[in-house]
DRENVEX-482100 format. One record per residue: residue in one letter; x, y, z of N, C-alpha, C, O, CB in turn; chain. Coordinates in pm, whole numbers. Glycine has a CB too. Layout:
BEGIN
SITE   type       nu       nv       nw      cau      cav      caw       cu       cv       cw       ou       ov       ow      cbu      cbv      cbw   mol
SITE      A        X        Y        Z        X        Y        Z        X        Y        Z        X        Y        Z        X        Y        Z     A
...
***
This chain:
BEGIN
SITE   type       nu       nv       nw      cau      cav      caw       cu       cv       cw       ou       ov       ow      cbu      cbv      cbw   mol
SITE      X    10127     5540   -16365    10034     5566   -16472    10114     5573   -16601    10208     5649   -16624     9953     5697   -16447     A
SITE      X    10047     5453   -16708    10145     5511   -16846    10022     5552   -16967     9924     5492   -17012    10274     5354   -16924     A
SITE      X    10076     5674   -16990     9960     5664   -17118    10037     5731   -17270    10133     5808   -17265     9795     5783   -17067     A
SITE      X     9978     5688   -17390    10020     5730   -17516     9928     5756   -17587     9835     5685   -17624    10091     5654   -17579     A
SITE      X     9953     5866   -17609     9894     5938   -17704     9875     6014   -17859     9893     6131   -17893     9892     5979   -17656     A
SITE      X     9830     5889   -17935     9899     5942   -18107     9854     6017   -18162     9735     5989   -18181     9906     5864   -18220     A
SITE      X     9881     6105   -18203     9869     6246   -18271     9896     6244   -18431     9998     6223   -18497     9980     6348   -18201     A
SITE      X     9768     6272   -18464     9767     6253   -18636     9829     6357   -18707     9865     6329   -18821     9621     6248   -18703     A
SITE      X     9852     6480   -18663     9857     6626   -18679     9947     6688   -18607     9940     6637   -18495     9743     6686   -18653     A
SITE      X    10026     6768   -18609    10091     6878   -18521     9975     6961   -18419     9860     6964   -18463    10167     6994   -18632     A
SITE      X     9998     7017   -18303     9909     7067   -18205     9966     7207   -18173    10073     7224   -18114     9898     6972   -18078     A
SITE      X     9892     7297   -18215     9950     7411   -18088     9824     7496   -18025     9827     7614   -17990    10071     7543   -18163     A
SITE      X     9701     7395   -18018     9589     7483   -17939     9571     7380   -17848     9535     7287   -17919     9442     7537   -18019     A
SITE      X     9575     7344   -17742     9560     7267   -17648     9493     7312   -17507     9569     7396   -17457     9677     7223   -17637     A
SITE      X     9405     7295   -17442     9324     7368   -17325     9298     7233   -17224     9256     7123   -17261     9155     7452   -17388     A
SITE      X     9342     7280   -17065     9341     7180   -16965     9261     7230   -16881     9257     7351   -16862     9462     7142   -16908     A
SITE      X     9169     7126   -16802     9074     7188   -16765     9135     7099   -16603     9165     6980   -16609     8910     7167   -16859     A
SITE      X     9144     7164   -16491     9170     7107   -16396     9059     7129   -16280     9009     7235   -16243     9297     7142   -16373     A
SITE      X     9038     7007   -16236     8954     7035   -16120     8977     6946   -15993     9002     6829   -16022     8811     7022   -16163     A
SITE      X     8974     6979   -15846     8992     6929   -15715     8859     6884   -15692     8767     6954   -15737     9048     7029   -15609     A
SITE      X     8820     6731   -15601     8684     6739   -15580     8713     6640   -15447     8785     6542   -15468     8572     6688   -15718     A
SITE      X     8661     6661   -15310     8658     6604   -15213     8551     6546   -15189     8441     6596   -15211     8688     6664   -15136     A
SITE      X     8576     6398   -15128     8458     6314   -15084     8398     6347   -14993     8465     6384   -14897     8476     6201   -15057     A
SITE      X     8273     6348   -14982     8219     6367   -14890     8071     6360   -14921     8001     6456   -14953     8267     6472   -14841     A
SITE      X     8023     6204   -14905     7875     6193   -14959     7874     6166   -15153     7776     6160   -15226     7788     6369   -14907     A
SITE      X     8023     6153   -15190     8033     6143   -15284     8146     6251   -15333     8222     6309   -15255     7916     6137   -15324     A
SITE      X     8145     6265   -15438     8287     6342   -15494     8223     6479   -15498     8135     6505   -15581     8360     6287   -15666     A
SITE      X     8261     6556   -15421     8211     6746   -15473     8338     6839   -15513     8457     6815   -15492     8130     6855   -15312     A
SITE      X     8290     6935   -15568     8402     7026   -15616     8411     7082   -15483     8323     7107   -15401     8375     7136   -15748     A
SITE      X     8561     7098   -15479     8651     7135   -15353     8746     7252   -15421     8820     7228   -15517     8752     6988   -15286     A
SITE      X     8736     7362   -15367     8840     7473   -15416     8906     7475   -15552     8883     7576   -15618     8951     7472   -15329     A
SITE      X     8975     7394   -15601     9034     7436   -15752     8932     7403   -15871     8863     7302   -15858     9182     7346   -15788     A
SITE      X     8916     7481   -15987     8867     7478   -16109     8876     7592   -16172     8830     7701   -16141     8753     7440   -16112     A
SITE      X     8984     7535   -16337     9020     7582   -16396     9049     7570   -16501     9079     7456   -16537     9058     7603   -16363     A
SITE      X     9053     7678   -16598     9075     7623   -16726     9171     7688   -16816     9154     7803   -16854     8959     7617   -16790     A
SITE      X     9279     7610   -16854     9432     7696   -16919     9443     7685   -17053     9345     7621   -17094     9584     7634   -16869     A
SITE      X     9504     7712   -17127     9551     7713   -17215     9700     7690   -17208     9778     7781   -17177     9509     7803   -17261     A
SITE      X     9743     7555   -17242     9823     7466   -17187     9960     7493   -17278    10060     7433   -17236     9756     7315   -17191     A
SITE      X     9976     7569   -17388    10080     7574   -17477    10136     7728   -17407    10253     7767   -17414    10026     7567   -17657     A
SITE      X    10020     7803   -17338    10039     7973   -17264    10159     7901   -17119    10271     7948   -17098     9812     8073   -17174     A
SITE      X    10107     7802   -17050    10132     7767   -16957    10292     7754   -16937    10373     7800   -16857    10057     7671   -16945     A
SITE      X    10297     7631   -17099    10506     7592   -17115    10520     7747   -17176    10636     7777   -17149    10589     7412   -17284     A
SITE      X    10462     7854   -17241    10600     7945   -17288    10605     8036   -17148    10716     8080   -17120    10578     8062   -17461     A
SITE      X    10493     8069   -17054    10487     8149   -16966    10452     8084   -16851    10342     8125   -16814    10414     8244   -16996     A
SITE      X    10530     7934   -16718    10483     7891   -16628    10455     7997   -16520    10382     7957   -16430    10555     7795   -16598     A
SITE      X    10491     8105   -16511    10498     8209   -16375    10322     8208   -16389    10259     8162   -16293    10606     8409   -16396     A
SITE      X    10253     8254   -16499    10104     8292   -16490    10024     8187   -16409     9909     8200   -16368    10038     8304   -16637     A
SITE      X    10091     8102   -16395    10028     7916   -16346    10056     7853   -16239    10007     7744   -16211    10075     7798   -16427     A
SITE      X    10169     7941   -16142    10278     7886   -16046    10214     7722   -15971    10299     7643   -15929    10305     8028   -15907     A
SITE      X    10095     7692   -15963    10048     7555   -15887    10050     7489   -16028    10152     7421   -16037     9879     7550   -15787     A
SITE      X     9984     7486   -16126     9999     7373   -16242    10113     7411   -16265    10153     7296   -16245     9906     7362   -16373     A
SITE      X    10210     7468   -16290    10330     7454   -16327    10431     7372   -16256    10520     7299   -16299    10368     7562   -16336     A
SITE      X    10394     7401   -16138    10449     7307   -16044    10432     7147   -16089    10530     7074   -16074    10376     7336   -15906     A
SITE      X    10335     7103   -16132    10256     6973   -16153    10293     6965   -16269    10319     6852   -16310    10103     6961   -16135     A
SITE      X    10304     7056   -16341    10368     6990   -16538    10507     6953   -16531    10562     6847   -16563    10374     7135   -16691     A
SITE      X    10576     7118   -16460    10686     7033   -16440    10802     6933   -16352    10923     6923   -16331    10717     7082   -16470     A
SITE      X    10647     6858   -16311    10706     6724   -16203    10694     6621   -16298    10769     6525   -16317    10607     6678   -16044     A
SITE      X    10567     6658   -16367    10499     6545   -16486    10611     6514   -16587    10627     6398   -16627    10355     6614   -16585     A
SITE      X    10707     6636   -16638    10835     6619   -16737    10903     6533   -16727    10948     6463   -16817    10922     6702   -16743     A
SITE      X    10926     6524   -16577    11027     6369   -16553    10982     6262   -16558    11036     6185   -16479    11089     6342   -16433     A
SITE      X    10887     6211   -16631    10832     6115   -16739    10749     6094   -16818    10681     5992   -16832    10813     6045   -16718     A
SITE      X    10749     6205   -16887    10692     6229   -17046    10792     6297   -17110    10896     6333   -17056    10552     6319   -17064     A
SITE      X    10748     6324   -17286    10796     6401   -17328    10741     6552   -17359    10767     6611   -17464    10831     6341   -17403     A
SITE      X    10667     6601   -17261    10608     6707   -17270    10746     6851   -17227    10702     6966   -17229    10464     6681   -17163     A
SITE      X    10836     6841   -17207    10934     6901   -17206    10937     7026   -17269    11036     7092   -17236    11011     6831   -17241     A
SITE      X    10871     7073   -17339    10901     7178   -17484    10735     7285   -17502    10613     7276   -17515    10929     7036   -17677     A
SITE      X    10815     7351   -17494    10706     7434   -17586    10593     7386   -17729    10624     7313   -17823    10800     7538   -17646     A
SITE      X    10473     7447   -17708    10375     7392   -17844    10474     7456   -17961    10555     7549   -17953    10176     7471   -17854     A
SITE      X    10435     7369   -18076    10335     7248   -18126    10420     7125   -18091    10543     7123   -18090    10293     7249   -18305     A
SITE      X    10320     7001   -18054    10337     6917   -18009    10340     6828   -18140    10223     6811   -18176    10258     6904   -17905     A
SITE      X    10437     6757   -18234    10422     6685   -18368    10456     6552   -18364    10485     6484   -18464    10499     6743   -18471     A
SITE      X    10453     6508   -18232    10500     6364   -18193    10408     6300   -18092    10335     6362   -18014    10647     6366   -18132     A
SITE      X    10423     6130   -18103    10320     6081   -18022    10310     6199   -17873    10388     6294   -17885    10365     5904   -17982     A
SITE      X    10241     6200   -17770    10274     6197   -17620    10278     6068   -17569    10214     5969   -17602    10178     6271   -17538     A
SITE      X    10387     6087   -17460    10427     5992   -17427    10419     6028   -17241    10463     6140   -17213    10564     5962   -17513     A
SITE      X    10367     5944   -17122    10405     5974   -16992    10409     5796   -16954    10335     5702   -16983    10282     6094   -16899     A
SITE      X    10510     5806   -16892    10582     5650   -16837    10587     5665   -16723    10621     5768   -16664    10728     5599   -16879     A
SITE      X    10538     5512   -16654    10571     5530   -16547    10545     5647   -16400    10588     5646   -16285    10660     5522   -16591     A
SITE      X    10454     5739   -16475    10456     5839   -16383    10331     5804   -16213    10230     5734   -16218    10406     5984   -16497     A
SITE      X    10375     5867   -16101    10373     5816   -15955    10410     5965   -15906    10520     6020   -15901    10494     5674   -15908     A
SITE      X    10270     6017   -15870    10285     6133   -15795    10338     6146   -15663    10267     6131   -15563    10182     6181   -15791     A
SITE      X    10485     6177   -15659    10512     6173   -15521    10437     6252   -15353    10390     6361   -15318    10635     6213   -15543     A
SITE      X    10458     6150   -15308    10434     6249   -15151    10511     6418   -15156    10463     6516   -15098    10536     6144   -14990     A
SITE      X    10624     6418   -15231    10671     6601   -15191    10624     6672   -15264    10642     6792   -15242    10817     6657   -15197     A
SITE      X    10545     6632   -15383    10463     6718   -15450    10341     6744   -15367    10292     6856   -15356    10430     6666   -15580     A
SITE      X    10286     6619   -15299    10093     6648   -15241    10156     6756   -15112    10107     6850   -15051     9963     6439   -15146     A
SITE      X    10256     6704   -15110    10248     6839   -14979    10300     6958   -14984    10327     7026   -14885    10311     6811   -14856     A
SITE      X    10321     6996   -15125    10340     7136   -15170    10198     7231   -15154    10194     7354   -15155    10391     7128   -15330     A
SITE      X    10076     7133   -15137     9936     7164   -15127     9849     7153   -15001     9728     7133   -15014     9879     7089   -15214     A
SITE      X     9904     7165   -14876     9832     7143   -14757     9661     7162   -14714     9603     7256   -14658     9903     7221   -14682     A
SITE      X     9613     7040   -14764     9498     7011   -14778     9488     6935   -14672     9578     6863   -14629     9462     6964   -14893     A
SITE      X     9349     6949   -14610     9287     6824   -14470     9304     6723   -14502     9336     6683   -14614     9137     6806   -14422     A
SITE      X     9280     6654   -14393     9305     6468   -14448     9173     6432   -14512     9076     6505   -14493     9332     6329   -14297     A
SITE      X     9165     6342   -14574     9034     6316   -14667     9068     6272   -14786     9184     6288   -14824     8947     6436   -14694     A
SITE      X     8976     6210   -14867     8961     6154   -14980     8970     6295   -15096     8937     6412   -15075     8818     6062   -14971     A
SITE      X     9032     6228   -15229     9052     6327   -15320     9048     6255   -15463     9093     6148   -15504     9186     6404   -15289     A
SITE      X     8968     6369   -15529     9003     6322   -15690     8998     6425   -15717     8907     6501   -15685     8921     6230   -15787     A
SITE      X     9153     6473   -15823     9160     6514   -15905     9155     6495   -16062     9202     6398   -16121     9214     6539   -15868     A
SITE      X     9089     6603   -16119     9078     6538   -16272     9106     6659   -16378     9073     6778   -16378     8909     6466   -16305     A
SITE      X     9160     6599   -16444     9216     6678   -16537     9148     6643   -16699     9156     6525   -16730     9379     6651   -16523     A
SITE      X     9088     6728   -16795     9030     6710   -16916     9162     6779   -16989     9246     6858   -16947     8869     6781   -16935     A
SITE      X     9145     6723   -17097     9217     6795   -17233     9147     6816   -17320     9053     6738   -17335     9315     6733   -17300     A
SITE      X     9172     6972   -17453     9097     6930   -17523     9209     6970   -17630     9309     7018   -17575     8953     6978   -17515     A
SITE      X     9218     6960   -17786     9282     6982   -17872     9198     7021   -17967     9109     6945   -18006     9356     6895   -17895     A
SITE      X     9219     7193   -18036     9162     7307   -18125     8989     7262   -18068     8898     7213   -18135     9209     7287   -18338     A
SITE      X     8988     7302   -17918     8853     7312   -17848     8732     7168   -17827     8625     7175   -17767     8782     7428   -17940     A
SITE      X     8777     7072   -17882     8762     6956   -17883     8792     6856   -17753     8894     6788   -17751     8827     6933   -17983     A
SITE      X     8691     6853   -17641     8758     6750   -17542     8794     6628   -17598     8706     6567   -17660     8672     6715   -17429     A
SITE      X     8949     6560   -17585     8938     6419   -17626     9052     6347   -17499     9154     6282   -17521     8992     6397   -17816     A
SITE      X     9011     6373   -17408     9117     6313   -17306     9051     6377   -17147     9048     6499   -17128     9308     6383   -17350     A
SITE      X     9004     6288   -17050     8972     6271   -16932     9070     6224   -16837     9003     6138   -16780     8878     6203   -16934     A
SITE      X     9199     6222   -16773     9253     6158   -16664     9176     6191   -16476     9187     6305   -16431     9416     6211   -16685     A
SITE      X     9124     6108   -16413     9117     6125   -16285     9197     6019   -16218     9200     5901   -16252     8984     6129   -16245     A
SITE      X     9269     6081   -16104     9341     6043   -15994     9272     6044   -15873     9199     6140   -15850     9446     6116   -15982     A
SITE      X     9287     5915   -15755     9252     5945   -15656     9351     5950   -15530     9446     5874   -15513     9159     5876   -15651     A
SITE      X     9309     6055   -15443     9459     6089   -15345     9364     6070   -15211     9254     6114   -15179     9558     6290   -15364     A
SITE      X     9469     5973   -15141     9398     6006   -14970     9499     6049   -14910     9610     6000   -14931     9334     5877   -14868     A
SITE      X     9473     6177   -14800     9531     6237   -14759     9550     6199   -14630     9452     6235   -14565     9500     6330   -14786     A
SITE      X     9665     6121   -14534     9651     6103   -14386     9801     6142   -14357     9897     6157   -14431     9599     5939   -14330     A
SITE      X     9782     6154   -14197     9919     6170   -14110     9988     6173   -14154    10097     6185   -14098     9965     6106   -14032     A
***
């Protein structure tokens, strides 16, 4: 997945909205939903220990590295969720989308969904 993201402005209110949703008859919400405050998350990851886990796998190809304010494009390259991350999460086998919203000073302007199948 590569995505860029240009930023007209410096950022330091940013809110991620994460949600798990399993197939079954269609996509339903499945156990996770949540909503962070994503600049709380980089100065304090302990409050977050599962998205933290996931931001900072995400670091090793973006430049999300740093604490807010964010005053430069975003940038994620190349990024490919490995197998040793999904199984930090022992979930049944089955179909999965996760999706993640962003919003900036309370404003949604960013949707990513992923889809994960889970087997043997």
């Amino acid at each position: 997945m590569n995505i860029i993201g240009k930023l007209s402005r410096s950022i330091d209110n940013i809110t991620v909205k994460a949600e798990l949703f399993r197939k079954t008859n269609g996509y339903t919400p499945f156990i996770y939903k949540f909503t962070m405050d994503f600049c709380d998350l980089k100065r304090n990851p302990q409050r977050q220990p599962v998205m933290s886990i996931f931001f900072k796998y995400l670091e090793q190809n973006s430049n999300l590295n740093h604490t807010c304010p964010y005053d430069h494009d975003i940038i994620l390259k190349n990024f490919v969720m490995s197998e040793e991350v999904l199984m930090l999460l022992p979930y049944p086998k089955g179909d999965y989308m996760v999706q993640l919203g962003f919003a900036v000073y309370n404003k949604w302007v960013l949707t990513v969904k992923a889809f994960v199948q889970i087997t043997d």
